[in-house]
N, C-alpha and C positions, 0 to 999 in steps of 0.2 A: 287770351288774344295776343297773339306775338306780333311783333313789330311791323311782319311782311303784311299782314291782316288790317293792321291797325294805320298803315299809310295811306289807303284813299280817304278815309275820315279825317285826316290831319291834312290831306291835300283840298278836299270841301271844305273843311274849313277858315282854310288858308285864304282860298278863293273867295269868300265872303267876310272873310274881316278886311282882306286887302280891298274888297268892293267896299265896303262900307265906310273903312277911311279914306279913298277915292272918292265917294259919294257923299261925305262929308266937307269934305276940303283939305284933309288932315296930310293928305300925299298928293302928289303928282301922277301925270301920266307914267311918265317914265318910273318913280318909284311903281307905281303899282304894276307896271309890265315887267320888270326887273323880278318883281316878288311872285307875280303867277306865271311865266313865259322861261326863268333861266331856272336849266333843270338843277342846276348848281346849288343855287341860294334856294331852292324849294329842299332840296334835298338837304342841305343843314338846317335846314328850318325845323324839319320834320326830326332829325335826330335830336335836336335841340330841346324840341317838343316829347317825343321820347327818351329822355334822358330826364326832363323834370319831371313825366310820369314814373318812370323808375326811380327814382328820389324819394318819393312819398312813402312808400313802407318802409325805408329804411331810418328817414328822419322821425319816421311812427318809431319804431321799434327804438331807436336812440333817446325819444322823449318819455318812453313809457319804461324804460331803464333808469333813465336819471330820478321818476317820479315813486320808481318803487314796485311800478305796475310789474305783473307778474309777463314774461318775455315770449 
C-alpha cells in the first residue's frame, strides 16, 4: 500500500480522533476545524503519520541487528 492509497485511511482517521477529542472536551472548535477543514495541517498530519509508518521496519531491522537476530 503506497502512501497515495493509504491517505484516505489517515484522513478517516483523522476525522475521528479529531471528533473524539472534540467530543471529549480535549479540544476546541477551532482546534478541531483547524485539524479536519485546513488542507495544510491535514496534509502534514498525514505525512507525519506516514513517516512513523515508515520508521517501523527500519527501527525493526536496527533492533534485530543490535540483538544478533539474523537481518
Amino acid at each position: 500500500m503506497t502512501t497515495g492509497q493509504m491517505s484516505p485511511f489517515i484522513r478517516i482517521a483523522l476525522y475521528m480522533i479529531a471528533g473524539w477529542l472534540y467530543g471529549s472536551g480535549y479540544i476546541g472548535e477551532e482546534v478541531r476545524a483547524l485539524i479536519t477543514e485546513d488542507p495544510a495541517v491535514a496534509a502534514s498530519i498525514e505525512a507525519g503519520v506516514a513517516a512513523l509508518i515508515a520508521a517501523v521496519p527500519l527501527s525493526w531491522w536496527r533492533a534485530a541487528k543490535r540483538l544478533g537476530h539474523p537481518t
